[in-house]
C-alpha positions, 0 to 999 in steps of 0.5 A: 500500500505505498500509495499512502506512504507519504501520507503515511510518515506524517499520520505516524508522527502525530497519531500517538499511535502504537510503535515497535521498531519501523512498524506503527499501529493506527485507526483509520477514522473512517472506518474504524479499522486498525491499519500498520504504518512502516515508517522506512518503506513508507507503506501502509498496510491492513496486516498485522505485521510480525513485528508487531504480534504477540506469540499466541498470534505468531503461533496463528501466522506460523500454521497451514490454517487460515480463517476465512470469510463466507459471503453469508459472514460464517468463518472458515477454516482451509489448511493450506497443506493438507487442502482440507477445508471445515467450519469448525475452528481447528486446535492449533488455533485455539487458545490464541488471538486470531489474527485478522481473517484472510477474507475471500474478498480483501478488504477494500481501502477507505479514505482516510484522514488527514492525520493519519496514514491511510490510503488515500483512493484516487480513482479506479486505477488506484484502487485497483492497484491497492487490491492487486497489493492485497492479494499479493499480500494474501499470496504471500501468508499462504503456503503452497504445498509441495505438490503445488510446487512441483507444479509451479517449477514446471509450468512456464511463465505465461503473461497475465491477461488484463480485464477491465473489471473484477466481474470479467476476470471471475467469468474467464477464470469460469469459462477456463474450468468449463473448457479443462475440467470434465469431471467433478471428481478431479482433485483441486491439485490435480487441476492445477496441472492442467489449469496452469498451462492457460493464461486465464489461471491468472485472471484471478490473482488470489490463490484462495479465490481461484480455489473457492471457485473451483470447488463452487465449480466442482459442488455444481458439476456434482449436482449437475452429474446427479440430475443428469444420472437421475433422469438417464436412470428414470429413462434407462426404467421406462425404455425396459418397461416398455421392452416388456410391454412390447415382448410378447413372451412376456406374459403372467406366468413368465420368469425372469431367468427363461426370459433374460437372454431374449431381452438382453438382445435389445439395447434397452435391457443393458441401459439398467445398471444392475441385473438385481434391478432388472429382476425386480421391474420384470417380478413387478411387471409379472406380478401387474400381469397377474393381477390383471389375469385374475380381474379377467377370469372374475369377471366370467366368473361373476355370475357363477361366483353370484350363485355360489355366494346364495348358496352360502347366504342359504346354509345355515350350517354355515357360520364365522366359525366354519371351516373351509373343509366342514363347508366343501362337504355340506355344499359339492352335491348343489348345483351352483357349487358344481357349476365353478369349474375348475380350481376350488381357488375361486370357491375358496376366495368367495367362501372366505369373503363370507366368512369374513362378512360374518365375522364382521357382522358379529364384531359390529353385534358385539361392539354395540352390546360394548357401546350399550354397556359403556352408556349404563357405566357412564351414567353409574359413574357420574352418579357415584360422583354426585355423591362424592359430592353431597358427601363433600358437603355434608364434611364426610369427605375432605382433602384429607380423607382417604378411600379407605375411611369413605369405604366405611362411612354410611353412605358407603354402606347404604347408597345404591349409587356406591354399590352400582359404582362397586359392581362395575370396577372396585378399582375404578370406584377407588380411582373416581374416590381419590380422583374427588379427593385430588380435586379437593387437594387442587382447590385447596392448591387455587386458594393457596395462592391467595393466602400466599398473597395475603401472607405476603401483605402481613409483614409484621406476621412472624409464622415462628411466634404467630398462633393458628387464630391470630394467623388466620385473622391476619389472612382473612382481612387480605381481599378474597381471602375472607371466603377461604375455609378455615380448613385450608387456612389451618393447612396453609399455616401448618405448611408455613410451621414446617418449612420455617423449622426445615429452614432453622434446621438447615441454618443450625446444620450449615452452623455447625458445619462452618464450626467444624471447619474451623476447628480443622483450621486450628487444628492445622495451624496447631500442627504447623506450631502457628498456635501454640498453648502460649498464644491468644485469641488474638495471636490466633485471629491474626494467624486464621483472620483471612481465611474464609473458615475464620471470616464465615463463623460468629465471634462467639463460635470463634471464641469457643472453638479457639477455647476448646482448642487451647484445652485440647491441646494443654490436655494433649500435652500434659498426656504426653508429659505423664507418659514421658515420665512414666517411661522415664521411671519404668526404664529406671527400674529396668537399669536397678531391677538388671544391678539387682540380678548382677549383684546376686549372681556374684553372691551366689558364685562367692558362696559357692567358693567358700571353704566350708562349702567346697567341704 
């Protein structure tokens, strides 16, 4: 970007901008992007240069990945080396700052202040020079791989076309994959052999841009293979069945394998791709043939099958549980059996739709006895539940009750409504009973919701110290809660009991638990001799006072675990004084007990030498 190099200089001196050796870091004002000022070439450029980056961004520059822009915004990932191409960013990028992004389309230069080193466009001459610059730029960040290389060496240096636009050198570089690539198959590096031989390779500069062609290229090719292989393959199937329409040794009772080599004389049979496919379409043009065959035969047979089936409907020996055994014999000697020449298939298939009608009639019969008998149920039942109802009122059923204490109430006992309910289902009784008594529950669960309210409007209510009577007047002054029943309000207050004495329990255990941390804290220091039995309180807050087992306990705690320490450890002391004395004694009289042995041993050797002894 040396067009903004005289500029340049004098942006770099008064931009207080960012510097290390010849490069400086600046923002251009019109576009808010960061662009890098060398102030000995004079050049200006979008690119962080090396100078200028952190080790992690050095690691991103140094890698054969590269992020690049699609044109919906998404980012990118192709590796140079390895031509890979992946959505997903790549581990030897992570943990790193990216740099700036290798777009597909470089970054267009805008114009810049006065005061800073920016690129000033003049004109489309300019501004397409400032693009060729960044596409050489971009040539350089990428790395060919070894194969591109070798390639490289061996081409010869054809002269570069001139387009007067963009759009014109994208649609030659087109034209050229049109005219060179004939399969979507061919590998990028692979084409570059043949596509370098032609001067429109290098109507396009970037190398990133020559590739994404190609492979939007190649992904149309594909598809354009797969609609072309759809239709010859839809052709291929209708050019063989109409080989089988058109053969007339090709007819119901045909099969494939005495059939195949007549067909394989006419080009339409080697037009399908696979004699598995070909047998298929042959059984399935048999099987059409088949069916055709028999709607033929049926229909001569239609008066004949007429009789045969009144010949059924006037047996009435026959019925749905007949078999096709049991009616051949009650029927061979009439006439109209006897008139169905041929295969017993046809009298077969008409004996078995009747049968099959009768089943159905007695399935119809048995549905409507079904129907009939589910009304009288669901009249029973909503009956059962008007009781439960006239029960609710009369106090004998609550939210409380359970199916077993309303199975023993009187009503249980003399309602015919409950014994009708018991006759259908004694576990469907059960399931409307405590189905009533979940319903109470979820009334009870509405004006929950109200009471919640009216408590939450009490402040000076303390559910610890308030009795049931004061709690309940308290609630009922509240707006619409001075219609909920006494009942729900003892629940409602009992619910509250509970749950403040599940808190106090949890506080009391989080207590306790923050104490005995503490106490592992002194233990600790007691054992690194941070405490010792002539410290203080004091001297023990100044060892502990920042750690969080110190700051999370009361004054009063820290006092008294710091009190049970202290003893712990001056009774843990003198324990350990007493049984270094006691040791102490015990190997003394170990030493005088062993002078004692020694002593009489000596006397009784000295007896055994004296004079009247020897005698």
């Amino acid at each position: 970007r040396g067009s903004g190099g005289r500029k340049g200089a004098a942006g770099a001196a008064a931009g207080g901008a960012t510097s290390k050796g010849v490069w400086s870091e600046h923002v251009d004002k019109g576009s808010g992007k960061t662009y890098y000022y060398n102030s000995v070439t004079k050049a200006s450029v979008w690119t962080k240069p090396q100078e200028l980056m952190s080790p992690p961004e050095i690691k991103v520059v140094m890698t054969d990945w590269k992020e690049y822009n699609a044109p919906d915004g998404r980012k990118y990932y192709n590796n140079a080396k390895t031509g890979v191409t992946q959505w997903t960013r790549p581990p030897e990028m992570d943990g790193a700052v990216a740099a700036a992004p290798v777009a597909e389309t470089a970054p267009v230069v805008k114009e810049a202040p006065a005061a800073q080193p920016a690129v000033e466009p003049a004109g489309n001459g300019k501004r397409a020079a400032v693009e060729e610059k960044e596409e050489e730029e971009e040539e350089e960040v990428r790395r060919p791989t070894k194969k591109e290389k070798k390639i490289k060496e061996v081409v010869p240096d054809l002269p570069a076309p001139k387009y007067d636009t963009k759009e014109e050198a994208v649609q030659a570089f087109r034209e050229l994959l049109e005219d060179k690539v004939s399969s979507h198959k061919l590998q990028w590096v692979d084409a570059m052999a043949i596509l370098q031989l032609d001067v429109r390779f290098k109507a396009v500069k970037s190398l990133g841009e020559k590739k994404n062609l190609y492979q939007n290229y190649i992904a149309k090719k594909a598809r354009d293979f797969v609609d072309a292989e759809r239709i010859r393959k839809k052709g291929a199937k209708e050019g063989f069945l109409e080989l089988l329409n058109e053969s007339d040794f090709v007819d119901h009772k045909a099969r494939y394998r005495d059939v195949s080599e007549k067909l394989n004389l006419d080009p339409r049979f080697a037009a399908l791709d696979s004699d598995r496919e070909r047998g298929d379409m042959f059984e399935d043009f048999v099987m059409g043939l088949e069916k055709k065959e028999k709607e033929r035969l049926k229909l001569n047979r239609a008066d004949n099958l007429a009789a045969f089936r009144n010949l059924l409907e006037e047996t009435d020996t026959i019925n749905a549980r007949t078999r096709w055994g049991e009616a051949k014999t009650l029927l061979k000697e009439d006439e109209r059996y006897q008139s169905l020449e041929g295969d017993d298939k046809y009298r077969l298939e008409n004996f078995d739709d009747y049968v099959q009608g009768l089943i159905a009639k007695e399935a119809e019969q048995k549905e409507m006895e079904r129907e009939r008998k589910k009304a009288i149920e669901k009249a029973q039942r909503t009956a059962f539940t008007e009781l439960l109802g006239e029960m609710e009122v009369k106090g004998i059923l609550t939210l409380k009750s359970t199916y077993k204490e309303a199975k023993e109430t009187d009503e249980a006992k003399t309602e015919t409504r409950w014994e009708e309910m018991m006759a259908q289902s004694k576990s469907k009784t059960q399931d409307l009973v405590e189905d009533f008594i979940l319903e109470l529950q979820k009334k009870f669960q509405a004006n929950r919701t109200t009471l919640k309210e009216a408590y939450k409007a009490a402040e000076k209510l303390d559910i610890t110290t308030c009795g049931l009577e004061a709690f309940g007047a308290a609630l009922k002054s509240h707006p619409g809660a001075d219609a909920i029943s006494d009942l729900h309000i003892k629940m409602f207050h009992e619910e509250l009991v509970k749950l403040a004495e599940e808190e106090l329990a949890k506080k009391e255990k989080k207590k306790l638990l923050r104490v005995k941390e503490l106490k592992k804290l002194l233990d600790k220091y007691i054992g690194r001799e941070k405490i010792t039995l002539e410290s203080s309180f004091e001297e023990a807050e100044a060892a502990c006072g920042e750690r969080s087992a110190w700051k999370e306990v009361s004054s009063s705690d820290r006092t008294a675990a710091f009190a049970s320490a202290m003893a712990t450890l001056k009774k843990e002391e003198a324990q350990a004084s007493g049984e270094s004395r006691s040791r102490s004694r015990s190997r003394s009289r170990s030493r005088s007990g062993e002078r004692h042995r020694r002593r009489s041993r000596s006397g009784e050797r000295r007896r055994d030498d004296s004079p009247l002894r020897r005698k």
